[in-house]
VOTORSE-735889 format. One line per 5 residues: their letters; for each residue x, y, z of N, C-alpha, C. Coordinates in nm, 3 decimals. Layout:
<sites>
A> X Y Z X Y Z X Y Z ~ ... .
</sites>
This chain:
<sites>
XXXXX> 0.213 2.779 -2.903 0.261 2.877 -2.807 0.392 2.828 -2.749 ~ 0.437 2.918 -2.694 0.622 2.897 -2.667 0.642 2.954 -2.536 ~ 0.710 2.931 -2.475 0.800 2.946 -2.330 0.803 3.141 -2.372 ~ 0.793 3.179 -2.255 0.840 3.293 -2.264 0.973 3.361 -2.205 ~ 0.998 3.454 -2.168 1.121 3.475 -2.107 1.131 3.405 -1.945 .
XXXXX> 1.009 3.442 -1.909 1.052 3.368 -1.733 1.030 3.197 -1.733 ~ 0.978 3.120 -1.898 1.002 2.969 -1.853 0.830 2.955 -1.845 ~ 0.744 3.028 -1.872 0.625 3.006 -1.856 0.605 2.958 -2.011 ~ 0.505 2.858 -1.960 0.464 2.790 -2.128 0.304 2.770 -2.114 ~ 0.243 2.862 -2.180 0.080 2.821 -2.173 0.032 2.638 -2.228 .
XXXXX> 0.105 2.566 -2.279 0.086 2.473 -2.318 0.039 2.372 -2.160 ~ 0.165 2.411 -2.094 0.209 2.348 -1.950 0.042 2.370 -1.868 ~ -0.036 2.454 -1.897 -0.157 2.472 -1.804 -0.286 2.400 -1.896 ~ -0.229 2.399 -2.001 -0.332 2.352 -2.130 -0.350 2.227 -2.077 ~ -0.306 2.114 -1.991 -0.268 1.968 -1.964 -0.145 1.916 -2.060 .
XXXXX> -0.054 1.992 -2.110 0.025 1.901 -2.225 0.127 1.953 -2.165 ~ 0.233 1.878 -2.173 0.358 1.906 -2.116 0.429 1.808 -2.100 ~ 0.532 1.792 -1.983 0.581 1.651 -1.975 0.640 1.581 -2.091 ~ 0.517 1.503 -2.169 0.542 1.444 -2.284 0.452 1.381 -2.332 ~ 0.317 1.473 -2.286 0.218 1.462 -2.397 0.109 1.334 -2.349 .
XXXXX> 0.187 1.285 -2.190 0.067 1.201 -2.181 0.131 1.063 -2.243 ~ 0.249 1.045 -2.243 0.302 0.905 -2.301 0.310 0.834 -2.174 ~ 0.383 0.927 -2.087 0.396 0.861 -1.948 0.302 0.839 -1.880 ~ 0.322 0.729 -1.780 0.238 0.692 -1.687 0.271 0.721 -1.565 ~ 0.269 0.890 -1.577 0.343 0.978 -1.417 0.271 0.893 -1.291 .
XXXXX> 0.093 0.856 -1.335 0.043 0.866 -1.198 0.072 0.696 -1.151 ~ 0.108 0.637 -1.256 0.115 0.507 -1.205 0.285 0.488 -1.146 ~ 0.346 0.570 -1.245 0.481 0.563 -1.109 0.488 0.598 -1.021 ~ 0.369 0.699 -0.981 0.375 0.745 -0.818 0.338 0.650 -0.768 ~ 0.207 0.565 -0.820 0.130 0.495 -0.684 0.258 0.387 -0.710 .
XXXXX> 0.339 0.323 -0.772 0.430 0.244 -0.774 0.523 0.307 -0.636 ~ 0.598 0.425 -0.672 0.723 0.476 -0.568 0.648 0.525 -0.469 ~ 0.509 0.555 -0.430 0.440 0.535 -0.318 0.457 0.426 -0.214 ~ 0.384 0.264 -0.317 0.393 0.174 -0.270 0.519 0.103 -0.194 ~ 0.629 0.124 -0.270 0.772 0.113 -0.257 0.822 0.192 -0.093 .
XXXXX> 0.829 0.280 -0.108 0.811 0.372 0.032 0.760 0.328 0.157 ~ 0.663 0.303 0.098 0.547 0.208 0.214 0.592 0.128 0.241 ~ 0.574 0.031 0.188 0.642 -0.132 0.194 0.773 -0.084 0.296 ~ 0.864 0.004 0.216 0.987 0.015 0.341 0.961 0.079 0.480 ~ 0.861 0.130 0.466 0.829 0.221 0.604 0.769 0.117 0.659 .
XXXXX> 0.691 0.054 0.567 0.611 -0.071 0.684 0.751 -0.159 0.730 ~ 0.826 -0.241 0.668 0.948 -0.273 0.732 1.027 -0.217 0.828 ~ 1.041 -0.147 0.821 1.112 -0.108 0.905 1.010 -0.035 1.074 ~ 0.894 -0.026 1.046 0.841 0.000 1.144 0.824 -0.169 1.239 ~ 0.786 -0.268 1.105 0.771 -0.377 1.207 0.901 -0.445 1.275 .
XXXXX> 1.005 -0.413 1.219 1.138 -0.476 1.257 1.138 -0.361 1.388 ~ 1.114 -0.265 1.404 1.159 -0.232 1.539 1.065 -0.240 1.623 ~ 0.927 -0.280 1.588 0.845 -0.306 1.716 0.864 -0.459 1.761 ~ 0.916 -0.556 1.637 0.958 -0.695 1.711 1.112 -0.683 1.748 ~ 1.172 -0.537 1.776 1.259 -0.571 1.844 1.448 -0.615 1.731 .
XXXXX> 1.372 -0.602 1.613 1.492 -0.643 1.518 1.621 -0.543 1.522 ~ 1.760 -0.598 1.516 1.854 -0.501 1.556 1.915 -0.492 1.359 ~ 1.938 -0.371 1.363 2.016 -0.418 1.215 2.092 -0.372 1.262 ~ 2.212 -0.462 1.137 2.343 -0.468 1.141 2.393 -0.319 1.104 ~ 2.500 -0.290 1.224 2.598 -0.210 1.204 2.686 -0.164 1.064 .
XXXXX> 2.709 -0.278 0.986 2.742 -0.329 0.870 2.709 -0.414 0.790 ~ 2.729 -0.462 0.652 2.715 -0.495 0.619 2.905 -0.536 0.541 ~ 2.892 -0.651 0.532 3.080 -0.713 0.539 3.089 -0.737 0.329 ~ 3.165 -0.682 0.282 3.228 -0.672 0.171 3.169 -0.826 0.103 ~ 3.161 -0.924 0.190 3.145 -1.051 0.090 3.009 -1.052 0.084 .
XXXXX> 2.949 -1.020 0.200 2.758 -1.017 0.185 2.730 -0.928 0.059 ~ 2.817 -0.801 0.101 2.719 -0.691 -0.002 2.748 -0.757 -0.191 ~ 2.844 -0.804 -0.183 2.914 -0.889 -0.280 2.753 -0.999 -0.342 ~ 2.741 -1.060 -0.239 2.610 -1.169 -0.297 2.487 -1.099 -0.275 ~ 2.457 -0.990 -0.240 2.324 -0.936 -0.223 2.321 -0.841 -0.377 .
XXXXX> 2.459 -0.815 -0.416 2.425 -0.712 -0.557 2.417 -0.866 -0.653 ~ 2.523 -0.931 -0.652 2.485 -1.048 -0.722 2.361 -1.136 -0.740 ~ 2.334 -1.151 -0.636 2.196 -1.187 -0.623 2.032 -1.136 -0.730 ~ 2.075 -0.997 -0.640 1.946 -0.879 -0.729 1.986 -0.895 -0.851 ~ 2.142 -0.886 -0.935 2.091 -0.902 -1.062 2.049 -1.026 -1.093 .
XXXXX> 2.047 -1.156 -1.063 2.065 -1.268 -1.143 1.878 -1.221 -1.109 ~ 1.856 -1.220 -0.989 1.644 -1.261 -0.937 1.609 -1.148 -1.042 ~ 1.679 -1.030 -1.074 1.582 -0.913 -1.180 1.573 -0.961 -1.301 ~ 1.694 -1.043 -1.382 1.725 -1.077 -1.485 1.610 -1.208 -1.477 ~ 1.593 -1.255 -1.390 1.469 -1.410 -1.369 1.376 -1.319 -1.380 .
XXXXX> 1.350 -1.225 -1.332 1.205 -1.186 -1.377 1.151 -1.094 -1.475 ~ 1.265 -1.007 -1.505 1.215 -0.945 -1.622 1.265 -1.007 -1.754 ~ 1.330 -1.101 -1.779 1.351 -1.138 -1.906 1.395 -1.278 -1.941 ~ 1.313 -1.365 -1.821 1.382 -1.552 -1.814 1.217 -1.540 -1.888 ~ 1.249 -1.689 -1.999 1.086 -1.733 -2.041 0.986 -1.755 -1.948 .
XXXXX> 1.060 -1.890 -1.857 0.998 -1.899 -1.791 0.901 -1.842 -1.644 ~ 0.969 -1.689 -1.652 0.835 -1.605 -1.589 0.759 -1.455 -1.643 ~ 0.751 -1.552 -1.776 0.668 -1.477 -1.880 0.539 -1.444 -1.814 ~ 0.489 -1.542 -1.749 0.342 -1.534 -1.670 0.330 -1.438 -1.567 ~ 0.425 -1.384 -1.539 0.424 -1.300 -1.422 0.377 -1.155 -1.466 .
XXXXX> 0.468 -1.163 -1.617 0.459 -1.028 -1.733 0.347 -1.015 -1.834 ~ 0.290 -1.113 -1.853 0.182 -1.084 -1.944 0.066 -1.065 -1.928 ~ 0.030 -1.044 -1.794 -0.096 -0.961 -1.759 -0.057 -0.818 -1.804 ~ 0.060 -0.744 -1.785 0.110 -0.594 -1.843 0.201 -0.583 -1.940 ~ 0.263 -0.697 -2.015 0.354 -0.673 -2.111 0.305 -0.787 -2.240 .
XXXXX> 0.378 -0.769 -2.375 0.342 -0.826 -2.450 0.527 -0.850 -2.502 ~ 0.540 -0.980 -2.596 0.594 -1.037 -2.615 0.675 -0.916 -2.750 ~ 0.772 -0.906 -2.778 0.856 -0.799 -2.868 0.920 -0.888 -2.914 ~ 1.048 -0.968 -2.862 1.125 -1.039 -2.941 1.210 -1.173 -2.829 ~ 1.258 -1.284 -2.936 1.315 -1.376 -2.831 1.419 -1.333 -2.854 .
XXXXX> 1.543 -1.346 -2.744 1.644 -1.274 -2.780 1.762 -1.414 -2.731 ~ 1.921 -1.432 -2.768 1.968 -1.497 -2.759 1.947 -1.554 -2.571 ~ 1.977 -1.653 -2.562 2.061 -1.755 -2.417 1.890 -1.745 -2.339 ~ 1.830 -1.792 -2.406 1.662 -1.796 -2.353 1.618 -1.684 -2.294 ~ 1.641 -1.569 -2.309 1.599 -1.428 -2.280 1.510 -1.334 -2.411 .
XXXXX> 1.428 -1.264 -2.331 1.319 -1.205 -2.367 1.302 -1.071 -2.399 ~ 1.250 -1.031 -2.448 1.202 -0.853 -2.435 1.060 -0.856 -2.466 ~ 0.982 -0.786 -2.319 0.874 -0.779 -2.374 0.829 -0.624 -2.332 ~ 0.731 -0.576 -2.350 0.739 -0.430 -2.373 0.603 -0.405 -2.324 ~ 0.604 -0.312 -2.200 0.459 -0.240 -2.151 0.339 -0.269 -2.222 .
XXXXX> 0.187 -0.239 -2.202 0.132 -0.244 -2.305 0.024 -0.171 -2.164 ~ -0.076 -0.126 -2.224 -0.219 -0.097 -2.196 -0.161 0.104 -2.157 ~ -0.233 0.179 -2.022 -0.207 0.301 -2.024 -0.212 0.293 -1.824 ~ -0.196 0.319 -1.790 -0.213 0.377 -1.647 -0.093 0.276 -1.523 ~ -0.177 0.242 -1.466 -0.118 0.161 -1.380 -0.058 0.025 -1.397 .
XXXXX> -0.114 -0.022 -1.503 -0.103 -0.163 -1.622 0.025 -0.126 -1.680 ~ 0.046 -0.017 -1.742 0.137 0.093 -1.796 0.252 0.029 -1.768 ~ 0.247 0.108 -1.630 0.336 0.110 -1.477 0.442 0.005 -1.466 ~ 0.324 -0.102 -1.411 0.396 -0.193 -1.399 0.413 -0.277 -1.474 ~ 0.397 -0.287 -1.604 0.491 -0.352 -1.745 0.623 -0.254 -1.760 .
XXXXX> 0.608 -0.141 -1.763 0.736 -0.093 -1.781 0.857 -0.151 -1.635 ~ 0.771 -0.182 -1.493 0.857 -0.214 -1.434 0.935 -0.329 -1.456 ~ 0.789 -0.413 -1.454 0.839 -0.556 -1.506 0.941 -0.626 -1.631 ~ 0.946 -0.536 -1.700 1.040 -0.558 -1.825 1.179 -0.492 -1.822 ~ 1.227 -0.435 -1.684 1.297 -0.345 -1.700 1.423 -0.430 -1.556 .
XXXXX> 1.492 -0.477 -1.621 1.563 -0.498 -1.523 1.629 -0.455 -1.421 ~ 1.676 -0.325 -1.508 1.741 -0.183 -1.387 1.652 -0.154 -1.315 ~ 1.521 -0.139 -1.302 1.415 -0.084 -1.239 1.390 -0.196 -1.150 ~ 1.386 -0.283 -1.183 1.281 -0.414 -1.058 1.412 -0.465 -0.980 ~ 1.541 -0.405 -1.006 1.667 -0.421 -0.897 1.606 -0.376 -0.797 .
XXXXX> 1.610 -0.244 -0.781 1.548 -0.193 -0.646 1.469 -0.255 -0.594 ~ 1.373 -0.308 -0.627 1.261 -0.351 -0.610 1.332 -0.515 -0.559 ~ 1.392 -0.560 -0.583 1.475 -0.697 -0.580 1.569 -0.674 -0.430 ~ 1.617 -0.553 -0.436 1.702 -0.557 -0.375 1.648 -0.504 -0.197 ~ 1.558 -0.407 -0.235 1.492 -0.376 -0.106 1.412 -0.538 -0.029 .
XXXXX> 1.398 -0.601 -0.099 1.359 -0.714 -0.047 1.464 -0.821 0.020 ~ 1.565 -0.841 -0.082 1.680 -0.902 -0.019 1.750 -0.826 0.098 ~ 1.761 -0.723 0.100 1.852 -0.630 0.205 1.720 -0.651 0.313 ~ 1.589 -0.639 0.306 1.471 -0.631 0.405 1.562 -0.790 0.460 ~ 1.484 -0.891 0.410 1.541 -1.033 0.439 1.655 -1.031 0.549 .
XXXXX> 1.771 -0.966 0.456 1.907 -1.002 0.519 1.930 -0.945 0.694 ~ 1.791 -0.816 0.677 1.823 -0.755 0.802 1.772 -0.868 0.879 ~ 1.672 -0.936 0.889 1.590 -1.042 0.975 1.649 -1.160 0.995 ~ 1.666 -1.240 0.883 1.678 -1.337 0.853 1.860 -1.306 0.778 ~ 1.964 -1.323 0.837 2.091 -1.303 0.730 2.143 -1.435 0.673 .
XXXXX> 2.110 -1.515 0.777 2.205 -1.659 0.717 2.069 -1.696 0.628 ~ 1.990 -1.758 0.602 1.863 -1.771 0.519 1.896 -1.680 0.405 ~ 1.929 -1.568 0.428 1.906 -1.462 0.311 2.043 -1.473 0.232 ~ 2.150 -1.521 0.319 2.267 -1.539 0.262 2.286 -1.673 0.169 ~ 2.191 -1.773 0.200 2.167 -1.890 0.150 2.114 -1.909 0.004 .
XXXXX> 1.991 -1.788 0.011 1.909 -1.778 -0.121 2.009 -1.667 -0.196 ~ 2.086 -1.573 -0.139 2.177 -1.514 -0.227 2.289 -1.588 -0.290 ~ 2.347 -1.672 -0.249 2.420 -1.788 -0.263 2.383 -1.870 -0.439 ~ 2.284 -1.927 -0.386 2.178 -1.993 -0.485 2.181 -1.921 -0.612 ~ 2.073 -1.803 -0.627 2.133 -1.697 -0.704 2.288 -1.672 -0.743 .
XXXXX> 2.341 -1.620 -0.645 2.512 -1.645 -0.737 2.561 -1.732 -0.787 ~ 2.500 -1.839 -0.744 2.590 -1.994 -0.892 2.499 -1.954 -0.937 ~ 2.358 -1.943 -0.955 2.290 -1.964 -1.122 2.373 -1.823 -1.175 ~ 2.425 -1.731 -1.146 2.468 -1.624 -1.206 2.629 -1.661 -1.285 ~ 2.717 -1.757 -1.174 2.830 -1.791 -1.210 2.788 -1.871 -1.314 .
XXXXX> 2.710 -1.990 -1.304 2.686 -2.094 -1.400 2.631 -2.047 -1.525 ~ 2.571 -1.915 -1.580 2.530 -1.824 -1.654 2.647 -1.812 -1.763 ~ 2.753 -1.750 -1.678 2.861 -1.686 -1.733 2.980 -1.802 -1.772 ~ 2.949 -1.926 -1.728 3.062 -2.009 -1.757 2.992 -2.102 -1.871 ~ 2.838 -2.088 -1.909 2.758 -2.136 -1.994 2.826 -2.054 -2.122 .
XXXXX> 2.875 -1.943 -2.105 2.869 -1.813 -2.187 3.045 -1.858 -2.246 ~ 3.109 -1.848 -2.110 3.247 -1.893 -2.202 3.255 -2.055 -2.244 ~ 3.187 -2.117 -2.262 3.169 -2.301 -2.300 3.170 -2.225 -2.469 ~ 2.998 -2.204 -2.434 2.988 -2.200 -2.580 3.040 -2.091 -2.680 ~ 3.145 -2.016 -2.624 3.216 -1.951 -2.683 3.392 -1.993 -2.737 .
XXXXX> 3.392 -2.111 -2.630 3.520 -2.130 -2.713 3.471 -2.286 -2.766 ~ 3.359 -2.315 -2.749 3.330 -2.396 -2.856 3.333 -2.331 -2.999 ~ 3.254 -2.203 -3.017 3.239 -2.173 -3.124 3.411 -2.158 -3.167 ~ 3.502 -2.104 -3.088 3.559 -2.099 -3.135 3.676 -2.194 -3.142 ~ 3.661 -2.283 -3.149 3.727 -2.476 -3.210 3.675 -2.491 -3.286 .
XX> 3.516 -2.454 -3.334 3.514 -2.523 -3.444 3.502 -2.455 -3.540 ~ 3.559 -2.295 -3.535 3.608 -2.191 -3.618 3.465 -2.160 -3.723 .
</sites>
């Protein structure tokens, strides 16, 4: 059966639609539920203890707080060493160059969910970043410290990257 002129599709009431049930709609809700929460709970407790946030946020902070989130997303969705974090919901796909990983969802629902989060670096930013920006509102010099940290392992990443690149290329 097919869409008709006004966009109605008997399939759509049949339960099939979307995409057949590949997705794990209900586990990204209770995920962007949880997410919501978590910020509503923040921000409810920062103003009953009184927490002021900043007016701004200054060009060099926001500078190490995006730096930051990528290097902590890139540590967790695709460093070996926090494979353990991922393999209760993901399974191992391939090793990929500079000790990085791909590992790929596995099971159906909420398991689903959060393997697809976990493996997904663009996705667990937010998730990275609502935490660091939570932090920075409370705690800024602390939060500026561990963003810090994060940005050399990010610089030291990339200068790992041009070493062994003009090694390779000396010795042609």
């Amino acid at each position: 059966m097919t869409a008709d002129k006004t966009g109605y599709d008997e399939q759509d009431d049949a339960g099939l639609g979307y995409d057949e049930g590949e997705t794990p709609l209900g586990g990204y809700a209770l995920l962007a539920t949880a997410f919501v929460t978590g910020a509503g709970l923040f921000a409810l407790v920062a103003r009953r203890r009184g927490v002021r946030l900043p007016q701004q946020v200054p060009p060099w902070d926001l500078a190490l707080l995006g730096t930051a989130t990528f290097k902590a997303s890139r540590l967790l969705t695709k460093d070996k060493i926090t494979s353990f974090l991922r393999a209760p919901f993901t399974r191992r796909e391939a090793d990929n160059p500079a000790a990085e990983v791909t590992d790929v969802s596995r099971g159906g629902g909420v398991r689903r969910a959060v393997g697809d989060l976990l493996s997904c670096p663009f996705c667990t930013s937010a998730w990275v970043a609502g935490a660091l920006v939570g932090s920075y509102a409370c705690a800024p010099r602390a939060t500026r410290l561990v963003c810090a940290g994060l940005s050399a392992v990010t610089m030291a990443d990339w200068l790992q990257y041009a070493w062994s690149m003009t090694q390779q290329s000396a010795e042609g």
